[in-house]
C-alpha positions in Angstrom: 40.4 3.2 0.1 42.5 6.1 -0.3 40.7 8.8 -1.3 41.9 11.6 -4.2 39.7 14.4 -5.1 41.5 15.5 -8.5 40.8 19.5 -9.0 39.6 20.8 -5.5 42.9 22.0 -4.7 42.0 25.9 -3.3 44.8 28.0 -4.4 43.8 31.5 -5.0 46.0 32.8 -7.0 46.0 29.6 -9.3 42.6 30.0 -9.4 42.8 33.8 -10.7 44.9 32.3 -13.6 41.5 31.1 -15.4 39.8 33.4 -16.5 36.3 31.8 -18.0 38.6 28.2 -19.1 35.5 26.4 -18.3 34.0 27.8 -21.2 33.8 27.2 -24.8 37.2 28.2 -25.8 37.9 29.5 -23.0 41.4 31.8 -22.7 43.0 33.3 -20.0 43.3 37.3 -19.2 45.8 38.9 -17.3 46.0 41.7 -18.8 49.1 41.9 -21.1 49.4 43.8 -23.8 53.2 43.6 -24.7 55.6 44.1 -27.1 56.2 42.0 -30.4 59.5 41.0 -28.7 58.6 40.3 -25.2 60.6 38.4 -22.7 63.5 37.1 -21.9 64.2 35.2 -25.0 63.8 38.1 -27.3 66.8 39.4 -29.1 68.5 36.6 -28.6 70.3 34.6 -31.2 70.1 30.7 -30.2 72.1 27.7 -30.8 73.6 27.1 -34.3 73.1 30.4 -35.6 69.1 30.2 -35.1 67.6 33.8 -34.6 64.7 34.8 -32.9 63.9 38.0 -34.3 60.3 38.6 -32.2 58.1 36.0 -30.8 56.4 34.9 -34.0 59.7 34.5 -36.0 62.8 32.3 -36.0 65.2 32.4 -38.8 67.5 29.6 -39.7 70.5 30.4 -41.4 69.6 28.8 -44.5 66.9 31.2 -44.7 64.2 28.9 -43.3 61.5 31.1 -41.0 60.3 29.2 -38.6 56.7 30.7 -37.3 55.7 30.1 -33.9 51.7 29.3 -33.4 49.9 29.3 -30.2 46.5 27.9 -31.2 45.8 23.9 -31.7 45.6 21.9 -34.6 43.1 19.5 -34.8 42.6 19.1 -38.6 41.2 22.5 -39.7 44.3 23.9 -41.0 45.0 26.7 -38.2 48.4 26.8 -38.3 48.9 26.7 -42.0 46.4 29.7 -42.2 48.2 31.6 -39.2 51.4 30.4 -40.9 50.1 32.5 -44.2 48.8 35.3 -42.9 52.4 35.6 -40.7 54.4 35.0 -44.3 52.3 37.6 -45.7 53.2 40.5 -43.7 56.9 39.0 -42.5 57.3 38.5 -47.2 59.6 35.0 -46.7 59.4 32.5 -49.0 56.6 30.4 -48.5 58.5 27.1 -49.6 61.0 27.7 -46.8 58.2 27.9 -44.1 58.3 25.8 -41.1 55.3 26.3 -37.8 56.6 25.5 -34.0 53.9 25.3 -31.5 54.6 27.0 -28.4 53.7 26.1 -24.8 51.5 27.4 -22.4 54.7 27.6 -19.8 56.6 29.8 -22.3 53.6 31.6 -22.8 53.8 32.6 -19.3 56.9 32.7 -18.7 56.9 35.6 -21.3 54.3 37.4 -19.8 51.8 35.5 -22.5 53.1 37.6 -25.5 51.5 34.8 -27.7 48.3 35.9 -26.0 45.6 33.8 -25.9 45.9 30.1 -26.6 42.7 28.6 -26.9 41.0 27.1 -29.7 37.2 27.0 -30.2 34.0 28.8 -31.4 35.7 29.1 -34.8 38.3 31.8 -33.6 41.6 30.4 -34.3 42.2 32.9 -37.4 39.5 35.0 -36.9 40.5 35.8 -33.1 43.9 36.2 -33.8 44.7 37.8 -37.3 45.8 41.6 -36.3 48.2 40.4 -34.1 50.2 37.3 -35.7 50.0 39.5 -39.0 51.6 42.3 -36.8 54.2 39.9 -35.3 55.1 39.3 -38.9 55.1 43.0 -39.8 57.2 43.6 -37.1 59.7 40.6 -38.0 60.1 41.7 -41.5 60.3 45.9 -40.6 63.6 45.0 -38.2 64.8 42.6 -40.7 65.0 45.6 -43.4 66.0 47.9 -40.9 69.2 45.6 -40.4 69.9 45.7 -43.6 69.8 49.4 -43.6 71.8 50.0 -41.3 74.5 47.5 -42.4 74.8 49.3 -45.8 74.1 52.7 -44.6 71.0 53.3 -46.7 67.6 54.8 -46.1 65.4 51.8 -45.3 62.7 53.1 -47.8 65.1 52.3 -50.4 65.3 48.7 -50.1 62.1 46.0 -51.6 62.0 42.4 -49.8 60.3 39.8 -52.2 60.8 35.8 -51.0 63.2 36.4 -47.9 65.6 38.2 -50.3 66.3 41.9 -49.4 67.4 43.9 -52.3 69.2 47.5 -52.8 68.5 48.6 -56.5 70.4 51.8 -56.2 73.7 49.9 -55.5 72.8 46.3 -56.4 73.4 44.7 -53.2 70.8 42.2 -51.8 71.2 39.8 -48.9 68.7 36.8 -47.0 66.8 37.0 -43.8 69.4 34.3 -42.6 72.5 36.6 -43.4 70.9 39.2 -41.6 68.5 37.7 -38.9 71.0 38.4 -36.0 71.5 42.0 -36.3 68.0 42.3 -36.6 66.9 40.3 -33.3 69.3 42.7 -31.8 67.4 46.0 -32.9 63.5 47.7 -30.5 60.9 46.2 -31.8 58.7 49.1 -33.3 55.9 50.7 -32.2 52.5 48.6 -32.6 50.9 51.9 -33.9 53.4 52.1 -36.6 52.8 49.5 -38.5 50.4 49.0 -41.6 49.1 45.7 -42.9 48.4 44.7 -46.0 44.8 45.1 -47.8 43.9 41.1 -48.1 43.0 42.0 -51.6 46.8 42.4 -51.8 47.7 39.1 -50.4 50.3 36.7 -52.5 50.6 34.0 -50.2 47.4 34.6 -47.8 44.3 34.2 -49.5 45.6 31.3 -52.0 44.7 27.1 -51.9 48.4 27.1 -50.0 49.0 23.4 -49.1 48.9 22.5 -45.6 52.2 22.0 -43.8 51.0 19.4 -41.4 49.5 16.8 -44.1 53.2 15.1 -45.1 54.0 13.6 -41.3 50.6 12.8 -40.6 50.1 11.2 -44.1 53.7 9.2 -43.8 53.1 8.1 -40.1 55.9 10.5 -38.8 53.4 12.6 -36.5 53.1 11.5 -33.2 49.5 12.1 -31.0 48.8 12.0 -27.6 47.9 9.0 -27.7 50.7 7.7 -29.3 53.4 9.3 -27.1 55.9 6.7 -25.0 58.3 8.0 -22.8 61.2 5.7 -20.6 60.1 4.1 -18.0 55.9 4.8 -18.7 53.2 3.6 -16.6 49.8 2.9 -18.2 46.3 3.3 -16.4 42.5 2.5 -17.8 40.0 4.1 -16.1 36.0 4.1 -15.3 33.8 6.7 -13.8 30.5 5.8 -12.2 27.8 5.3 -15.2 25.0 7.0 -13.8 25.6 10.8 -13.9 25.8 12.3 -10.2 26.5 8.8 -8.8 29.5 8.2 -6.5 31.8 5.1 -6.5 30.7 2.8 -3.3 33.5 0.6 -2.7 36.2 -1.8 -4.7 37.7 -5.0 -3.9 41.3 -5.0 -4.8 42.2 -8.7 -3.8 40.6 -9.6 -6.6 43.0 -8.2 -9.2 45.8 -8.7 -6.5 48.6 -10.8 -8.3 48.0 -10.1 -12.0 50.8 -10.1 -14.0 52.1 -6.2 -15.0 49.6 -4.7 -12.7 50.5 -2.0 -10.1 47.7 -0.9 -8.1 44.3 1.2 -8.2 43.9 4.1 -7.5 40.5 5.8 -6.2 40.9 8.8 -9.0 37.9 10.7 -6.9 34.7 9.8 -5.4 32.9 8.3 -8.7 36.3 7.2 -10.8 38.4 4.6 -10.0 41.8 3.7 -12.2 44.0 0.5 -12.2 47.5 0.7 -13.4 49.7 -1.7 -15.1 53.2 -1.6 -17.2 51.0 -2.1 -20.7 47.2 -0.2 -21.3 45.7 -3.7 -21.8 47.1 -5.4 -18.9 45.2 -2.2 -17.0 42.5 -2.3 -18.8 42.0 -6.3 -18.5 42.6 -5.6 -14.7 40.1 -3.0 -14.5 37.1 -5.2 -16.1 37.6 -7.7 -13.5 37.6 -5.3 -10.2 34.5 -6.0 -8.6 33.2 -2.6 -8.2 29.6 -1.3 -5.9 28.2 2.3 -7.7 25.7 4.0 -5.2 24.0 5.2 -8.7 21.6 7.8 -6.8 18.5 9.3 -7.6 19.6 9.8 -10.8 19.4 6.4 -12.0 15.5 6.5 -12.3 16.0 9.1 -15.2 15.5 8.0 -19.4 14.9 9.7 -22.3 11.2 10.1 -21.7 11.5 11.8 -18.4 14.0 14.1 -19.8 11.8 14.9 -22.5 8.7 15.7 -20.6 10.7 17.9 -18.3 11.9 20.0 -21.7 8.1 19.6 -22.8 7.2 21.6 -19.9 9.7 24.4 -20.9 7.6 25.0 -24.1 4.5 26.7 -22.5 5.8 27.6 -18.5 5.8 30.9 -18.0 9.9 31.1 -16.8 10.8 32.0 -19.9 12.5 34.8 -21.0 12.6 37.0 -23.9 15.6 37.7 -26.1 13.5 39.7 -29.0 10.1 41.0 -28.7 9.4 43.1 -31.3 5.6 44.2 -32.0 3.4 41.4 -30.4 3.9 38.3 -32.2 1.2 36.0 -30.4 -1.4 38.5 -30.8 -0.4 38.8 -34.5 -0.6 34.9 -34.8 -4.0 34.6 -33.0 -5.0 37.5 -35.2 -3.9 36.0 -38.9 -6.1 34.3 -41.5 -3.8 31.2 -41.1 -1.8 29.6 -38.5 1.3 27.3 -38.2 2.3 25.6 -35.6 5.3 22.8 -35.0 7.6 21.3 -31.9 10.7 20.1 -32.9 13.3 18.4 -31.3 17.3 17.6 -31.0 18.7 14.6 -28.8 22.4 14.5 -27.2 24.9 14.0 -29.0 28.6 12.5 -28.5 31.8 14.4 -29.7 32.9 10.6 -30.8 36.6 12.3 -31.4 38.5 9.4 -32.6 40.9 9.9 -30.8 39.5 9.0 -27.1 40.6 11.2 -23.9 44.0 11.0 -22.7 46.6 12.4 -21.0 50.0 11.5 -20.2 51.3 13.1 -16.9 54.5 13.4 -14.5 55.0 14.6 -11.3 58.3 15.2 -9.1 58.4 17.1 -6.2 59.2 20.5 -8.0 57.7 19.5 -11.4 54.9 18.9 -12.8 54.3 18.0 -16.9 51.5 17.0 -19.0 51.6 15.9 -22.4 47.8 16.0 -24.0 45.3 16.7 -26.5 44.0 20.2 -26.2 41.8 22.9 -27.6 43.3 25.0 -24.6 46.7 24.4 -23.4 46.5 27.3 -20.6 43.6 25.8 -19.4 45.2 22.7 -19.6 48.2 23.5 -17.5 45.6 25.5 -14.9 44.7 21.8 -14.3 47.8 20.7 -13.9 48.3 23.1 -11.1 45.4 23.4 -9.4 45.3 19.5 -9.1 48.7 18.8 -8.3 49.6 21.7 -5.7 52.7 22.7 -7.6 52.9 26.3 -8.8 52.6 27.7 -12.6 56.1 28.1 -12.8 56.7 24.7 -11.8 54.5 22.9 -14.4 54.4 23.0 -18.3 52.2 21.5 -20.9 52.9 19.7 -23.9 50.3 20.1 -27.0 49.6 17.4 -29.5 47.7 17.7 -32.9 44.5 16.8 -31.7 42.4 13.4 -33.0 39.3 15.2 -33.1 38.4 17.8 -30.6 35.2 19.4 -31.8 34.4 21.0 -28.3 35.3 18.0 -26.3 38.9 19.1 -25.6 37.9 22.5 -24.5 37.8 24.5 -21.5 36.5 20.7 -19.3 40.0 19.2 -18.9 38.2 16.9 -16.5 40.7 13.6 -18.6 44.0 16.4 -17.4 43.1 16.3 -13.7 41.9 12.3 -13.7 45.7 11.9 -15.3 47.8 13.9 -12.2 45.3 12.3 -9.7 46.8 8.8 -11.1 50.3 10.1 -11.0 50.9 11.6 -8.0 50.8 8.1 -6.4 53.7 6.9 -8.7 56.2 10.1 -8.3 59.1 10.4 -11.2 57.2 8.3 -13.7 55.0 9.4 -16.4 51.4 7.5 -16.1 49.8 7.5 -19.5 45.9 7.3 -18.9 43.6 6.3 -21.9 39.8 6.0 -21.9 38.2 3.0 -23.6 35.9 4.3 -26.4 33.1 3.2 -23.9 34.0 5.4 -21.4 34.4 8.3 -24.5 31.3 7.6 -25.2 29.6 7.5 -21.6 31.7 10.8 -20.0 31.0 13.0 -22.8 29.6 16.3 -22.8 27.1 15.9 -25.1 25.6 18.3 -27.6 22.7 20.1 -25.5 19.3 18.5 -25.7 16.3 21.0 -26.2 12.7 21.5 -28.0 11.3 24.1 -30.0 8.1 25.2 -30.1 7.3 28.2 -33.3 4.4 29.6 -34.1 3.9 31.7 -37.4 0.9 33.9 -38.6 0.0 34.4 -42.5 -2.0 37.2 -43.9 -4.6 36.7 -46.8 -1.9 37.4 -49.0 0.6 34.9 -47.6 2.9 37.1 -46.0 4.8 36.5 -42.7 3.2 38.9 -40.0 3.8 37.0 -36.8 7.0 34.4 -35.9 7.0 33.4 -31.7 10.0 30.7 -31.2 10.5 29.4 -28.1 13.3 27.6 -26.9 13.2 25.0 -23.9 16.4 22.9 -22.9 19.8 22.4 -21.5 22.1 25.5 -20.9 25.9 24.8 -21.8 26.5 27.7 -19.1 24.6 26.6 -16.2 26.8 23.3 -16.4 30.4 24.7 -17.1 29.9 28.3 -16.9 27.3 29.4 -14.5 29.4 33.1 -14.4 28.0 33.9 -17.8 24.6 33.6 -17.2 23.0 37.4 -16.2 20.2 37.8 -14.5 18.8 34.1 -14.7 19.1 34.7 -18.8 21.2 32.8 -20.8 20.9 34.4 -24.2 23.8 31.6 -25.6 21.4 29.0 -25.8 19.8 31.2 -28.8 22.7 31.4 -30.8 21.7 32.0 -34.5 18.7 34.0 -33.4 20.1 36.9 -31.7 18.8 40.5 -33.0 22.4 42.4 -33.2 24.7 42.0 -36.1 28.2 40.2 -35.8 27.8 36.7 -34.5 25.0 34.4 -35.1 22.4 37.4 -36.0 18.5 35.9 -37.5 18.5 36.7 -40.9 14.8 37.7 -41.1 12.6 40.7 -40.6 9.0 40.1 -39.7 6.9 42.9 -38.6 6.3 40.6 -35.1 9.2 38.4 -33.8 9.2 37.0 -30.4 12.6 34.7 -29.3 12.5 33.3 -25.7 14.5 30.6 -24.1 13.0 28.4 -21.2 16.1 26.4 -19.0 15.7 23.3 -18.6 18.3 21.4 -17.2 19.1 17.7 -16.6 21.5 15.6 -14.7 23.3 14.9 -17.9 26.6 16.7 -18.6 26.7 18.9 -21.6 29.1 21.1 -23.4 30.1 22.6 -26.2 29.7 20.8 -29.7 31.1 21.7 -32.9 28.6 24.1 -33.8 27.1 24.6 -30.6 23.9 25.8 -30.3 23.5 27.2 -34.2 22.9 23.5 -35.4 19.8 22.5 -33.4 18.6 26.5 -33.6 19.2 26.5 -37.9 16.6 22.9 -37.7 14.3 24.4 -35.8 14.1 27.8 -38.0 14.9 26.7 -41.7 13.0 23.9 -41.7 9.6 25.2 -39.9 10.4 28.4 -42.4 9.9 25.4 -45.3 6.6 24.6 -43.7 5.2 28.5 -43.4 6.1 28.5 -46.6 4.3 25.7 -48.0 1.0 27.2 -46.0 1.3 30.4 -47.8 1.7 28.3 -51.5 5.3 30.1 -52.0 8.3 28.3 -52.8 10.8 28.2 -50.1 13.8 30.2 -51.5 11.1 32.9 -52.9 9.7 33.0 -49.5 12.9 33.7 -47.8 13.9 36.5 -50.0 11.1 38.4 -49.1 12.1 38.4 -45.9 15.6 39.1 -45.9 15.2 42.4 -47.9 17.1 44.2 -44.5 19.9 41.2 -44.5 21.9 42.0 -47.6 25.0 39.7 -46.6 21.8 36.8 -45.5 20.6 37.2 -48.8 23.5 37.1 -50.5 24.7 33.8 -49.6 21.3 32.8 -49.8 21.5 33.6 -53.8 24.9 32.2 -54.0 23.4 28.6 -53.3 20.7 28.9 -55.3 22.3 29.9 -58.3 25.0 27.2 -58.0 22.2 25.0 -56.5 20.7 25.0 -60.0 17.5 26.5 -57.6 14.2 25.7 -59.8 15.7 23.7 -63.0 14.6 20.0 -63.2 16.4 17.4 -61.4 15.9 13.6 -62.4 13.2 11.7 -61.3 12.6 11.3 -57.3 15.0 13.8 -56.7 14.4 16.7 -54.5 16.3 19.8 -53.5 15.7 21.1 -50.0 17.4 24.9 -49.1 18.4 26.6 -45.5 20.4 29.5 -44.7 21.7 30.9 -41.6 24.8 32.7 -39.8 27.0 31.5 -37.3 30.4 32.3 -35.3 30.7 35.8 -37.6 30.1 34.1 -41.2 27.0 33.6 -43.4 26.5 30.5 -44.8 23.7 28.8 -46.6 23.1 25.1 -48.4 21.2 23.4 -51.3 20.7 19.4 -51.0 19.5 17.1 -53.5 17.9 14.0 -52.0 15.8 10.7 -53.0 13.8 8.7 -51.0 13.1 4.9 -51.7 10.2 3.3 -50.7 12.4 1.4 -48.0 12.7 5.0 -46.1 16.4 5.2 -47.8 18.1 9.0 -48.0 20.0 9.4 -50.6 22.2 12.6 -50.6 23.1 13.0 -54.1 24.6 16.5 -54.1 25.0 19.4 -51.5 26.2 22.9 -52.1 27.1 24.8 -49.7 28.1 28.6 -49.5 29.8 30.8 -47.0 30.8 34.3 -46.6 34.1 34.2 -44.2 34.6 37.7 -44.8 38.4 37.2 -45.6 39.0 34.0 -46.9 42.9 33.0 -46.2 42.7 29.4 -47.3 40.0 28.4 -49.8 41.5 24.9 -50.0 41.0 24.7 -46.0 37.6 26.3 -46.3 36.6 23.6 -48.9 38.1 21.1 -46.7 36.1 22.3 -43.3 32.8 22.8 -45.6 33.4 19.4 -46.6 33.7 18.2 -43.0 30.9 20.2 -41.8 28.9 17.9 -44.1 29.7 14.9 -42.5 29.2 16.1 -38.8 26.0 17.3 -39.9 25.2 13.7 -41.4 26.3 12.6 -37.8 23.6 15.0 -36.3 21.1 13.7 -39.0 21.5 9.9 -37.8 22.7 9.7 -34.1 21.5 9.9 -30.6 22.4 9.6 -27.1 19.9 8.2 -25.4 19.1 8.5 -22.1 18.1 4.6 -19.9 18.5 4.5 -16.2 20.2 7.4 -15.9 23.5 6.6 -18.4 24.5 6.8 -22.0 22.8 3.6 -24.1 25.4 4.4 -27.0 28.1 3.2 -26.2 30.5 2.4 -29.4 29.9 3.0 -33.3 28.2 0.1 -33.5 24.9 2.1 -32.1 26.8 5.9 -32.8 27.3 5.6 -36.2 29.9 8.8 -37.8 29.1 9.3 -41.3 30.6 6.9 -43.5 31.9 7.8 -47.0 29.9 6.2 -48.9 27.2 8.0 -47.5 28.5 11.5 -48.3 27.6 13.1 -51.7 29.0 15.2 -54.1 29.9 18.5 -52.3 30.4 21.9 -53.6 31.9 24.7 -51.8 31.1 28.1 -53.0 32.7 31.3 -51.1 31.4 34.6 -51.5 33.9 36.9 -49.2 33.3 40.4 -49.2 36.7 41.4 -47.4 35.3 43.5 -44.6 35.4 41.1 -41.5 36.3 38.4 -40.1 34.5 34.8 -39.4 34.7 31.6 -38.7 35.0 28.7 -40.6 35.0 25.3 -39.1 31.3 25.3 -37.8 29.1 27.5 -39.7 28.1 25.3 -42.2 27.2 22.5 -39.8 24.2 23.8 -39.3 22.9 24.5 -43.0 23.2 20.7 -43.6 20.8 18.9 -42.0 18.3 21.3 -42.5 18.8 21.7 -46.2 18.3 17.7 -46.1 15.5 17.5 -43.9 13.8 20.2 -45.9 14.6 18.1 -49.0 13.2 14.8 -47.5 10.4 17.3 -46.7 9.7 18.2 -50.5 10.0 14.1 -51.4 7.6 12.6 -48.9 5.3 15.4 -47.8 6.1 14.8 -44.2 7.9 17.2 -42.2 10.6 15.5 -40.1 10.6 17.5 -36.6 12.5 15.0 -34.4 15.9 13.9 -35.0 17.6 11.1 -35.6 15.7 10.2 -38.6 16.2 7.0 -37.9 13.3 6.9 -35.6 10.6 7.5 -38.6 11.7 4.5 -40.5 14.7 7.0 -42.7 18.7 6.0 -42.9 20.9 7.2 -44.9 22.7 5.4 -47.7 
């Protein structure tokens, strides 16, 4: 066997390119802080009359602006929303608006004047805005200034409405394709001197705008990773040893030896193996009947139970650590006329992308290319580098719309370096790798598993005077990035509690609050999960705040209020729902509303749900509202859209596992991991509140409203709390 250990290539100054790309999101940071026209290419007209005026802008001469995007698009709508906020500024006609996505080599090569790349943790508008709405800015300042200058007029005398530059004084007026070249030509100005638009100013931000990606994707015309064919294309299936940690023992080739279409295997590193063929199936055929020998490890003796037990232990060792201690919560507890007390619990969970990894990948001796699905195309081509030996300059990376990504397609990239392992033994010719949606499902990196212990204390009068939660599971860090962990504390895994304002803040204020976090790590891989750690930290709050609640005889929403007196921006969310919720008025027979609230990657969001419950243990989701405050909102069609999806990935959470038997993944296909169907989804309303004073996300937040707002309203129709998820393991599915 011919060993091939993809990624350990030691290049230093490779290495230096990543900057935290194992991460969530992860982007790189060298440092750059450059001009709207950076590089080589700036100022430059190019073929057929096409003008670059800065990095963000191309005109066409028929007036088309063609804006350049450097974040992904996996179905949220980021480059229609980046594509607004740049029309905004740059005042072209909206109708005559194309996007280009850019690659990570130009990126570079330009000394990364699109700046960071990456696309998670909610931040592909939010992390981006000032400086795509300043590349517009900038675009549409030089285009009047060329104007200007071409009729010898102040600029301040001349208005720009739809690409159309206008000079009332004299009554000329001319397009941003007549003048596009003269203006590429002009100094881009100053950063400092440039003012943006109020949002409550917008015309073409902050409106429903159709998105610009839904025709080719709708008609068949868009082409994904997985769908990509290039002359002369290799295929290759691939399988990784099942039990996490274990190694691949040995392989007998002779067996496949002769099979029609078939090339070879290839040992992709010491627990993967690959066969190759001319056709996937003929590889993947191929690969089912190599006789393959796993040395499974020690690992193999692990399940579900002993992973639970070991997380059980978390909940009263004394490793923990403290994020908030305010006042002395246990004491306050021990001290209060009544007591509450609850562990609840969150499995695994697979990304199930429907789209499964791939990668497409060829490698000469002075090139390197990789065509992929990515959340982060830097990191992406860091991969291709470090695990092919070629330099940065020598390799570029080729984005596709993603079929899911969710987290999956992150900062990992582990699917990029199998790929150039594969391909460096067939030189010249691309090798188009595709997992099985078996292998998807087994080499995940699953949704973090934890328990929650929370303790409350009630005082005669019913009032909240003591709340002690303590976390105790797997750390996303410690697995993928060990660099953000300080001090043996890793304050991420308590996302959605955290005391200061901005992020994921707790959006209650009793007198004694203790939040601690006990790490307890398995041999499972984990990562993030759309969502991350807010969804299993908003079940274990909202729906044990439903329980206090019910001790102290309150109704839940009146309960939280009182609380959330010092959270104006909780609260009003909170009342948002409720009022659209149709909080307190009668609902028909065996129907039951259920409420949660919480804040997550910059935005406040809360949810109402309106459930049944037959006697056969079947949940019914009639109706769910849901509201968010975004901050600005640039596309309420696309923040209806995400809400809506955020509904059905919390349904996932509600129903699915990954369970854990002899050290591997039991779920293996959607006939055991079952996404929410349709039919299954209720009616949704989406309810945004902005208050246009920051920014926040919009693809996760509401994730983690949902289930809770469910459970809490399977809570109010059976009198059971459900503490441990899925539910189908009390005898609930839903319908």
């Amino acid at each position: 066997m011919n060993k091939t250990k993809s990624g350990k290539s030691a290049n230093i100054s490779r290495r230096k390119f990543i900057v935290g790309s194992a991460a969530a999101g992860g982007g790189l940071a060298l440092g750059f802080n450059l001009p709207f026209g950076a590089g080589p290419a700036a100022a430059q007209a190019t073929a057929g009359g096409i003008t670059e005026v800065n990095a963000w802008v191309v005109v066409k001469p028929d007036d088309t602006c063609v804006i350049r995007v450097a974040r992904a698009e996996m179905g949220q709508g980021t480059h229609t929303g980046l594509a607004q906020l740049v029309c905004e500024e740059l005042e072209c006609d909206w109708r005559k608006v194309q996007i280009e996505a850019i690659t990570p080599g130009q990126n570079l090569a330009r000394k990364r004047v699109w700046r960071d790349m990456a696309t998670g943790g909610s931040r592909g508008i939010r992390g981006s805005h000032d400086y795509v709405r300043q590349g517009g800015a900038a675009a549409r300042m030089m285009l009047l200034q060329a104007a200007a200058n071409q009729w010898n007029v102040p600029v301040g005398e001349l208005t720009v409405a739809n690409g159309v530059i206008t000079h009332a004084a004299s009554g000329r007026s001319t397009s941003y394709g007549k003048i596009s070249t003269a203006a590429a030509r002009l100094t881009p100005p100053d950063a400092k001197s440039i003012k943006l638009k109020h949002p409550r100013q917008w015309k073409v931000a902050g409106k429903p705008m159709k998105r610009l990606d839904t025709a080719p994707k709708v008609n068949g015309t868009h082409v994904y990773s997985i769908d990509l064919q290039l002359p002369d294309m290799l295929h290759a299936a691939i399988k990784a040893c099942p039990v996490y940690g274990g190694k691949l023992k040995s392989y007998d080739e002779s067996k496949i030896a002769g099979r029609r279409g078939v090339g070879g295997v290839v040992e992709v590193n010491d627990a993967t193996v690959a066969v190759v063929a001319n056709t996937w199936w003929r590889a993947k055929s191929a690969l089912d009947a190599l006789p393959i020998v796993w040395d499974e490890g020690p690992n193999a003796k692990q399940s579900s139970a002993t992973i639970a037990a070991h997380l059980a232990g978390g909940l009263t060792s004394g490793d923990a650590f403290a994020d908030i201690n305010d006042g002395n919560a246990p004491q306050a507890i021990a001290g209060a006329a009544k007591k509450i007390e609850a562990v609840y619990s969150t499995p695994f969970l697979s990304h199930a992308c429907m789209e499964p990894m791939n990668c497409t990948v060829r490698i000469t001796a002075n090139k390197a290319e990789v065509w992929m699905p990515s959340q982060n195309a830097e990191a992406s081509l860091a991969a291709l580098s470090s695990a092919s030996g070629l330099p940065l300059a020598q390799c570029e990376a080729y984005n596709h719309g993603l079929g899911g990504g969710f987290g999956r397609r992150g900062g990992t990239q582990d699917y990029v370096r199998q790929a150039v392992a594969i391909a460096q033994r067939y030189p010249g010719r691309p090798v188009k790798m595709v997992w099985t949606r078996e292998e998807d499902q087994a080499h995940d990196f699953y949704r973090p598993i934890s328990q929650c212990k929370l303790s409350a204390g009630l005082d005669p009068g019913g009032n909240l005077v003591g709340l002690h939660i303590r976390v105790s599971g797997q750390s996303i860090n410690a697995w993928l990035a060990p660099h953000n962990i300080k001090d043996g504390k890793d304050v991420r895994q308590l996302q959605g509690f955290w005391k200061a304002p901005g992020d994921a803040q707790i959006g209650y204020t009793v007198p004694n609050l203790m939040t601690e976090y006990a790490m307890r790590n398995t041999h499972v891989p984990v990562g993030p999960w759309r969502g991350v750690n807010v969804n299993q930290n908003a079940v274990y709050l909202e729906c044990f705040m439903d329980e206090v609640a019910r001790a102290a005889g309150k109704d839940p929403l009146q309960f939280r209020r009182a609380l959330m007196q010092n959270h104006p921006k909780h609260l009003a969310v909170l009342n948002a729902v409720a009022e659209k919720g149709d909080w307190g008025k009668p609902l028909p027979a065996g129907v039951h509303r259920g409420i949660a609230q919480f804040m997550g990657y910059g935005s406040y969001i809360a949810a109402v749900a309106e459930v049944s419950v037959s006697s056969k243990g079947e949940v019914k989701v009639h109706r769910m509202v849901l509201a968010t405050n975004c901050g600005h909102a640039v596309n309420p069609a696309t923040i209806a859209a995400q809400v809506e999806g955020s509904v059905a990935y919390g349904f996932d959470s509600l129903q699915n596992e990954i369970s854990i038997r002899n050290g591997r993944a039991v779920e293996l296909n959607f006939d055991t991991y079952q996404p929410a169907r349709l039919y299954q989804l209720p009616r949704i309303e989406t309810v945004i509140v902005p208050t246009y004073d920051f920014w926040g996300g919009v693809g996760e937040p509401t994730i983690c409203v949902t289930a809770p707002a469910v459970l809490n309203a399977i809570h109010a129709a059976t009198g059971k709390p459900v503490r441990t998820l899925p539910i189908k393991n009390h005898g609930l599915k839903l319908v």
